[in-house]
Every structure is written in structure tokens, then in C-alpha cells.
MARMI-806328 format. One line per field, with one value per residue (C-alpha): x, y, z; residue number from 0. Coordinates in nm, 2 decimals, decimal comma, always signed. Layout:
% MARMI-806328
X = [X | ...]
Y = [Y | ...]
Z = [Z | ...]
nr = [NUM | ...]
This chain:
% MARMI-806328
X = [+5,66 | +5,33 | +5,28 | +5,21 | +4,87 | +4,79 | +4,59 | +4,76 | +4,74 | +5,05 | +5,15 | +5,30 | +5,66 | +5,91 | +5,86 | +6,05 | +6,12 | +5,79 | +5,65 | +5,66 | +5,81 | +5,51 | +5,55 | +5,37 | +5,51 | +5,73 | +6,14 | +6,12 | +5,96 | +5,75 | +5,76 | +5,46 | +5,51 | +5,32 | +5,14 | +5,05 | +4,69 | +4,38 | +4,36 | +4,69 | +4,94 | +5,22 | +4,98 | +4,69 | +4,89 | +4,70 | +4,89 | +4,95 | +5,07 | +5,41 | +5,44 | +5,52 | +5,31 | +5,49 | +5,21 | +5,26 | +5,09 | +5,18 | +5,48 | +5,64 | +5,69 | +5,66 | +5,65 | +5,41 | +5,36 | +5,03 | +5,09 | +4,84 | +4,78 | +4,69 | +4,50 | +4,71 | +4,78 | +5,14 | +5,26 | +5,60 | +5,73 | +6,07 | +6,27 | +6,61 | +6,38 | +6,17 | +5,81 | +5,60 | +5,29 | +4,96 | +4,62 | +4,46 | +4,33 | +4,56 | +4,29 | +4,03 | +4,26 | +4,01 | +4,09 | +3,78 | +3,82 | +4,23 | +4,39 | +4,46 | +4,20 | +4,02 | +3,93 | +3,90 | +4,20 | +4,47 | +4,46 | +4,88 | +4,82 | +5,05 | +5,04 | +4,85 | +4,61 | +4,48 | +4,45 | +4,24 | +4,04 | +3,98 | +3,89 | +3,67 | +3,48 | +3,48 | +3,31 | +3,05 | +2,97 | +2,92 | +2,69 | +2,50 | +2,44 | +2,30 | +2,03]
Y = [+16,39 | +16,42 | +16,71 | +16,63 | +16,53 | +16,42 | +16,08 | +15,81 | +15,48 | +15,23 | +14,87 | +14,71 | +14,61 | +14,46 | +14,42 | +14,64 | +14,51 | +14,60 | +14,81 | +14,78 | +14,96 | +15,11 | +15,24 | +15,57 | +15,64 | +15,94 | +15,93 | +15,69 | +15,47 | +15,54 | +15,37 | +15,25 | +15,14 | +14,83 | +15,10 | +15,34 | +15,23 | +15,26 | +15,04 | +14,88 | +14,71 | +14,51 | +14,23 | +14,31 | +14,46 | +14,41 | +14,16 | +14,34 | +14,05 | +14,12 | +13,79 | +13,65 | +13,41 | +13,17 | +13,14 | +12,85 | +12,96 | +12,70 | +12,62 | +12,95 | +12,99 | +13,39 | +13,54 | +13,80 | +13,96 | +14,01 | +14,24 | +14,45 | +14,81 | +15,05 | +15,41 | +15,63 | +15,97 | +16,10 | +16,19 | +16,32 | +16,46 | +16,58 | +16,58 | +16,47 | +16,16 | +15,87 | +16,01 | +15,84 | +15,73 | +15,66 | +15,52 | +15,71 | +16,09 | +16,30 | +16,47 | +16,24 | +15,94 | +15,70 | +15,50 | +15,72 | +15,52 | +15,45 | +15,15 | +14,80 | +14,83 | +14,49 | +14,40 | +14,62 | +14,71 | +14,98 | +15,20 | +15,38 | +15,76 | +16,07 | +16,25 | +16,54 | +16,35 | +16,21 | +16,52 | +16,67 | +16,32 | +16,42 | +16,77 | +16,68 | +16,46 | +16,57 | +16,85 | +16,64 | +16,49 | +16,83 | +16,91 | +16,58 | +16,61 | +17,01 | +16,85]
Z = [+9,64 | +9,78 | +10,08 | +10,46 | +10,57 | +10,24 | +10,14 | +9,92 | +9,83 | +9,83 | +9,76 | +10,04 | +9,91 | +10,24 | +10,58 | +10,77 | +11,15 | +11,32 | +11,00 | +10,63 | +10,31 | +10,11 | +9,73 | +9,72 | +9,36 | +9,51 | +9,47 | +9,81 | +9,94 | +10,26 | +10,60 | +10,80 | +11,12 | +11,28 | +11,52 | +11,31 | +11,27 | +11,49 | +11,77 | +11,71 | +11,96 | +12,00 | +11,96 | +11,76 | +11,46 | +11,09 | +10,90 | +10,53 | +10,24 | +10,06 | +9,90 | +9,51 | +9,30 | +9,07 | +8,76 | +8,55 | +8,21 | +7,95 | +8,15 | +8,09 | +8,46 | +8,56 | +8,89 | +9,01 | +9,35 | +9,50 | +9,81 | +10,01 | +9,93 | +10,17 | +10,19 | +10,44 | +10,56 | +10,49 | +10,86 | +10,75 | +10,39 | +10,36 | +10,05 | +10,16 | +10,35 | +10,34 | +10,38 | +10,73 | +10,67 | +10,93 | +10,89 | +11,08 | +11,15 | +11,31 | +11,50 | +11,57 | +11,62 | +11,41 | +11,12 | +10,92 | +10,59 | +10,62 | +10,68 | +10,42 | +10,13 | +10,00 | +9,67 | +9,37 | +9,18 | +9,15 | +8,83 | +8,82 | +8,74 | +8,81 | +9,12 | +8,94 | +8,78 | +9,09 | +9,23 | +8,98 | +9,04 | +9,37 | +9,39 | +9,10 | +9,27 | +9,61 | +9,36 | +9,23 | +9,56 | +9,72 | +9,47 | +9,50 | +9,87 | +9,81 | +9,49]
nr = [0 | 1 | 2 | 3 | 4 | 5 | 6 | 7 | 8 | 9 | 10 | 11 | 12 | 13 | 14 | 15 | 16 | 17 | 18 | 19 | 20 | 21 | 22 | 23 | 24 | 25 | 26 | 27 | 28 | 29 | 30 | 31 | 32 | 33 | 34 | 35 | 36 | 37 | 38 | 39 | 40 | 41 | 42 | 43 | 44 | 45 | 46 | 47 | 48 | 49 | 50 | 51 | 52 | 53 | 54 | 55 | 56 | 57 | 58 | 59 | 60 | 61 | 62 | 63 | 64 | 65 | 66 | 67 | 68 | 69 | 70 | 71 | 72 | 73 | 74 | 75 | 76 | 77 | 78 | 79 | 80 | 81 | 82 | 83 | 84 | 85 | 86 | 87 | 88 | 89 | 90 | 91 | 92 | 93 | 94 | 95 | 96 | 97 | 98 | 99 | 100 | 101 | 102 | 103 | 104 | 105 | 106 | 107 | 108 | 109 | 110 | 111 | 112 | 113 | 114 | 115 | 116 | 117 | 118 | 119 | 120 | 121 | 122 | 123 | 124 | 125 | 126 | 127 | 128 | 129 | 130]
């Protein structure tokens, strides 16, 4: 279950009413509301994909689904609930790098694992900036 205030990236799974159902890899899945990114309204709201893909390879028909993903800011973690998420700073009120990410691709990786990743290269950029 990742903590409050802490970055992660999920796939976009349902729409929810006015927000959508977001797989964080945790126990549930989290809920992002329609206004929970900078500049949103009721009507200039992002429009995230959750949609499926019928492949046809050598007529072996498959299904895939090709839905958004999203880098956001876990606004409310409780075990007994569904975690809240926002893309946007809490303090400054911008979107400073969250919101629906575009192209590239999404590697699956335990919780712990990606945070070694990122204090190891929050590390390595530190020490870039100071050379």
C-alpha cells in the first residue's frame, strides 16, 4: 500500500461517474476524480483512454486493452480504503510533472524496488548537478 503524498504511476482501468478507477498495484484500486488535476473543470476535464483492442494475429482473435496511465500524488491512504489520488502539488497547486503520461512504456516492479529506483537516482542526479 503506498504512504500519503507519495508519487505513483497507474493504468487507468473504469470510468467512474465523473473520475476513473486507477491500478496502483496496492490491495485496491485508487480513485481519481475528474477535478483532481491542474486547471480542471466541469468542462475542460483530460480525457484518460480505458478501452480494449481486438488483435487479429493469424485469426486467433485476442483482446488487449490499451488504457492511459497516469503519474499522480496519493492524496489519501488508508488501509481499510480505496487510496485518492491527485495530479497535482498539494502546495503549489501545479501539475509540476503529474498528470496522463504519453508514450514510453510501463516496466511492473515491486513497490520496494521502485523505491530504491528512486532514491537512487534522485542520488545520482544530485550528484550530477554538484560536478
Amino acid at each position: 500500500m503506498p504512504a500519503a503524498q507519495e508519487p505513483v504511476v497507474g493504468i487507468v482501468s473504469a470510468r467512474q461517474g465523473e473520475g476513473w478507477r486507477v491500478d496502483i498495484g496496492s490491495a485496491h484500486q485508487a480513485s481519481l476524480d475528474g477535478l483532481a488535476f491542474e486547471g480542471a473543470s466541469r468542462r475542460n476535464r483530460p480525457n484518460l483512454k480505458v478501452c480494449r483492442v481486438l488483435l487479429l494475429p493469424d485469426c486467433g482473435v485476442n483482446t488487449r486493452q490499451v488504457n492511459s496511465l497516469v503519474y499522480a500524488r496519493v492524496s489519501l491512504a488508508h488501509k481499510d480504503m480505496e487510496p485518492e489520488l491527485e495530479c497535482f502539488d498539494a502546495q503549489t497547486r501545479k501539475a509540476d510533472g503529474f498528470g496522463e503520461l504519453k508514450g514510453g512504456f510501463l516496466v511492473r516492479c515491486s513497490l520496494k524496488m521502485s523505491r530504491k529506483y528512486v532514491v537512487y537516482f534522485t542520488n545520482c542526479y544530485t550528484s550530477w548537478r554538484i560536478l
